[in-house]
C-alpha positions as CSV (number, residue, x, y, z in Angstrom):
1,X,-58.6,55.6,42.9
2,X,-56.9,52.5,41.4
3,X,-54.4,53.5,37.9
4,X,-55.6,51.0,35.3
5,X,-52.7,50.7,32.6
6,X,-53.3,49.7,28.8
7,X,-52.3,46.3,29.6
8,X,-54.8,45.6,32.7
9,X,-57.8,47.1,30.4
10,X,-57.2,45.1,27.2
11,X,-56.8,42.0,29.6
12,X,-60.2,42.9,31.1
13,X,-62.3,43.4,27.7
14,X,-60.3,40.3,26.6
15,X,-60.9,37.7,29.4
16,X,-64.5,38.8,29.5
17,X,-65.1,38.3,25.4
18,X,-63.4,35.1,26.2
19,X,-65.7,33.9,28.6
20,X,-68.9,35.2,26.7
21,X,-67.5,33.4,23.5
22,X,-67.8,30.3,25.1
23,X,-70.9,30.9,27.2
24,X,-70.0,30.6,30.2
25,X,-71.6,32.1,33.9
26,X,-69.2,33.6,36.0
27,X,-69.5,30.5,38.1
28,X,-68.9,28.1,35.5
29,X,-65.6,30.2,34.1
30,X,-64.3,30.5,37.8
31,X,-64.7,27.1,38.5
32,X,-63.1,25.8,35.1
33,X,-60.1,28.3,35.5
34,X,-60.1,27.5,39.4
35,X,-60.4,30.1,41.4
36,X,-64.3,32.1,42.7
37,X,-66.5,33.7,40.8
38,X,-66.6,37.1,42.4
39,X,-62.5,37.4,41.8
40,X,-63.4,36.5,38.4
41,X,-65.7,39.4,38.2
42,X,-63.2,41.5,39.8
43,X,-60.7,40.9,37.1
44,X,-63.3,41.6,34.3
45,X,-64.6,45.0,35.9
46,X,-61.1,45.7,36.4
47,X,-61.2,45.9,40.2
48,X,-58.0,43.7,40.7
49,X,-55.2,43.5,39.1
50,X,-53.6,39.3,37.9
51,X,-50.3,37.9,38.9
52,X,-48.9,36.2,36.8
53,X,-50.1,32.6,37.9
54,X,-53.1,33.5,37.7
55,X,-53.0,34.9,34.2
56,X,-51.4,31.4,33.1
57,X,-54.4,30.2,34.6
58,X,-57.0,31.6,32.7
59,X,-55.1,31.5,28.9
60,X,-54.8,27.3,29.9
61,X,-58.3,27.2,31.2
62,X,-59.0,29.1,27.6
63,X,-57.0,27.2,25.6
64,X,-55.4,30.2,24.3
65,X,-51.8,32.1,24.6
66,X,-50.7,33.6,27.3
67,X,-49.6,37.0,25.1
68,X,-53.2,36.9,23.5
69,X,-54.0,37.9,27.3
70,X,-52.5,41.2,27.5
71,X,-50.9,41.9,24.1
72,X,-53.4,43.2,21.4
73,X,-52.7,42.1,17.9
74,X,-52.2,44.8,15.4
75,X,-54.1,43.9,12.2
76,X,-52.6,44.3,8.7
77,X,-53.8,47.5,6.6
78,X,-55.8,46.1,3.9
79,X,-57.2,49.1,2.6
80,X,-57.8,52.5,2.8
81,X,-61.3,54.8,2.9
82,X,-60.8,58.3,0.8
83,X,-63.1,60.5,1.4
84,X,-62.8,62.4,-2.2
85,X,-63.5,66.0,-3.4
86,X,-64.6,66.5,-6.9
87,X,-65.2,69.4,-9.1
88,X,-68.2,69.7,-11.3
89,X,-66.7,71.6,-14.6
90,X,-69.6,74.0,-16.3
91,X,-68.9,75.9,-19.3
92,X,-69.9,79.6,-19.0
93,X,-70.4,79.4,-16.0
94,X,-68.6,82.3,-13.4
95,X,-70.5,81.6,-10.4
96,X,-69.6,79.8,-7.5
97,X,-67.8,76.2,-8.5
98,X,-69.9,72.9,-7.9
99,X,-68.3,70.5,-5.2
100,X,-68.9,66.2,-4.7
101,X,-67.9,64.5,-1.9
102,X,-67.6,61.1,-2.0
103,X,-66.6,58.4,-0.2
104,X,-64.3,55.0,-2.1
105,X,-62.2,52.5,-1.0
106,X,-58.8,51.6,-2.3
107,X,-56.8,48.5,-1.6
108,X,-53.7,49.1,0.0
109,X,-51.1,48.5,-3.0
110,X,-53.3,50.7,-4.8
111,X,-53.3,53.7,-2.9
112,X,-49.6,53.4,-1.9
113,X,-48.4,53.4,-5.9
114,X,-50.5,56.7,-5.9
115,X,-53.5,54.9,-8.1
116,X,-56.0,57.2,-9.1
117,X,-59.9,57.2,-9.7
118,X,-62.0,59.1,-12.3
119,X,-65.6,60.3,-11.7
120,X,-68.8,61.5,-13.8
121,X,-72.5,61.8,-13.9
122,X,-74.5,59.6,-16.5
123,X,-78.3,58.5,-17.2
124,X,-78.7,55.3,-17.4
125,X,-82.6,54.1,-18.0
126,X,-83.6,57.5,-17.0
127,X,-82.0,57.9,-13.7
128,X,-78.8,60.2,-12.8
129,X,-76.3,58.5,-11.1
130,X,-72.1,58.9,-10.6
131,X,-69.6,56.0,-11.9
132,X,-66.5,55.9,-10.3
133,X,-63.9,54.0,-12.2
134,X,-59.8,53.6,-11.6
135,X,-57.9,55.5,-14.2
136,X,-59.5,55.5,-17.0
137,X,-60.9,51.7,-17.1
138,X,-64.0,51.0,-19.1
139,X,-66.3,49.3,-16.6
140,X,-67.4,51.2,-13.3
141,X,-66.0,49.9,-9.8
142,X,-68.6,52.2,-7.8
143,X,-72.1,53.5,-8.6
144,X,-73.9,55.8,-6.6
145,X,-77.0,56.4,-6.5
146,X,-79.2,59.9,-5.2
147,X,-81.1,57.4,-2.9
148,X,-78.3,55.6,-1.5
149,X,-78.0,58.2,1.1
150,X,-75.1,56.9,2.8
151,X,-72.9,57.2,-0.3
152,X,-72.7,60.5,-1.2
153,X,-72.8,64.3,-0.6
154,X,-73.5,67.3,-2.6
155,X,-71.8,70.5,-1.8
156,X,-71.7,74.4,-3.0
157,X,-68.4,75.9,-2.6
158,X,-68.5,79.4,-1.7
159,X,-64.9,80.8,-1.3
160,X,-66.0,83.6,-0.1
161,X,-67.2,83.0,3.4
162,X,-65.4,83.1,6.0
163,X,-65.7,80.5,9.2
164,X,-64.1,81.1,12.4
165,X,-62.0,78.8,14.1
166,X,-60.5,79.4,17.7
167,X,-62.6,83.2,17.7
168,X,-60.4,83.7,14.7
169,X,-61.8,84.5,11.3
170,X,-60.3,83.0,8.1
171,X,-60.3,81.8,4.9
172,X,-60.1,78.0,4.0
173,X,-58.1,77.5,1.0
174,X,-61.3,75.7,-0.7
175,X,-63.7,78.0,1.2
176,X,-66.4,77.1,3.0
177,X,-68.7,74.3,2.1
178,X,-72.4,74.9,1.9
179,X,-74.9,71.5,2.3
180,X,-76.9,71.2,-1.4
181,X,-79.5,69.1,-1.2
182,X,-81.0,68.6,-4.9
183,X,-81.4,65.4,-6.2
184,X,-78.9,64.9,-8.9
185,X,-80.7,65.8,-12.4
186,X,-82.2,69.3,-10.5
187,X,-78.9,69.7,-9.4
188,X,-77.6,70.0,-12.6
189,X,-80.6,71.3,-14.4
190,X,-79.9,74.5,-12.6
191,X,-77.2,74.8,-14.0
192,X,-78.1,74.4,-17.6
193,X,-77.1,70.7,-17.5
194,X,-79.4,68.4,-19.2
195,X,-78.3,65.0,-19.3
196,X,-79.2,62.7,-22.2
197,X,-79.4,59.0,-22.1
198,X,-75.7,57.8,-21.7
199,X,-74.3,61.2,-21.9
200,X,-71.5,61.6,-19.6
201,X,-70.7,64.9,-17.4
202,X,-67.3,64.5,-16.6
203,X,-66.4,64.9,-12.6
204,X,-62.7,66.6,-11.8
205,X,-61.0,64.7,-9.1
206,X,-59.4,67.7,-6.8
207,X,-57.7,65.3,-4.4
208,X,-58.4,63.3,-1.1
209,X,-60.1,65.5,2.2
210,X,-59.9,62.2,4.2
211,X,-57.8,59.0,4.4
212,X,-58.7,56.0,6.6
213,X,-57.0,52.8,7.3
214,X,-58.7,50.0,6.9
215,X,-58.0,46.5,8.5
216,X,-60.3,43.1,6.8
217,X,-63.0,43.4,9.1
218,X,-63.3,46.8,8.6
219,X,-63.8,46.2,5.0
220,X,-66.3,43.7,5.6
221,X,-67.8,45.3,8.1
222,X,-68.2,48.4,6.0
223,X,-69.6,46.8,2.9
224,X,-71.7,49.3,0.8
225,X,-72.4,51.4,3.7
226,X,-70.4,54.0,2.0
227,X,-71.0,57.9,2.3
């Protein structure tokens, strides 16, 4: 069995996004770059390995670097995805703690000076939703809504349970998370909360369960599809 190396498949994947870029048949590429079509489609399935020559070839037949042929370019960190835990404070309340997961982005320089965001429940014309602002600024940065389904997740903590991991039991230091599936005013209606218009139930921030990077195109590719 033939030992591909990092190098031969990014060369590969490249030469073939290359070719499909500029629509081109495997005939029409091999003739352009000069050489037949089936060695061609040996050097995109990865059944042959390039010299050299024939590496110049292709990257002048491309009109593109001879690097950009076998040495990926790292993209700058942008940004990064938290994936934060927040605590729902309830006043006489000694049962199990409410949990929020949610998901944010911060740019880079933000994240690296240690910036910090601020959460909390509110109606606004009659519906529930969470604000998300950045340290105490007036305006909201993120809203999410119960229907936006990809943005959020309820949790019930119950430290109690235990999970077992490797036919071990144990105790996580946060517990173990139960899925809540209430819509945001039941949720809190069961526990006493009722919400008036513009009323804010203030969210505690407990830290970050997730980081990760993002390049551009990941923040544009990700959008609003948030969790």
């Amino acid at each position: 069995m033939q030992s591909h190396t990092k190098i031969g498949i990014f060369f590969s994947k490249k030469i073939n996004q290359l070719r499909i870029d500029k629509n081109l048949s495997l005939e029409k590429a091999g003739n352009l770059i000069g050489i037949p079509m089936v060695e061609l489609y040996k050097y995109e399935k990865l059944k042959l390995s390039p010299t050299l020559s024939i590496m110049e070839k292709i990257a002048k037949a491309y009109n593109v670097s001879l690097e950009s042929l076998y040495d990926e370019e790292k993209e700058e960190i942008v940004a990064y995805k938290l994936l934060i835990r927040a605590f729902l404070e309830i006043e006489n309340y000694s049962g199990y703690p409410i949990i929020i997961l949610f998901e944010t982005i911060l740019d880079k320089q933000e994240y690296l000076r240690g910036l910090w965001i601020e959460a909390y429940f509110i109606k606004i014309n009659g519906e529930i939703i969470i604000e998300v602002i950045k340290e105490k600024q007036s305006l909201p940065y993120q809203i999410i809504k119960w229907q936006d389904y990809m943005k959020y997740k309820a949790i019930k903590l119950n430290p109690q349970k235990k999970v077992k991991k490797n036919n071990k039991d144990y105790e996580k230091s946060f517990g173990y998370y139960e899925p809540c599936s209430e819509k945001f005013d039941i949720l809190l209606e069961k526990y006493g909360l009722k919400v008036k218009e513009g009323e804010k139930i203030p969210l505690r921030c407990l830290g970050i369960d997730e980081d990760t990077q993002l390049t551009k195109k990941d923040v544009e590719f990700l959008g609003e599809r948030l969790l």
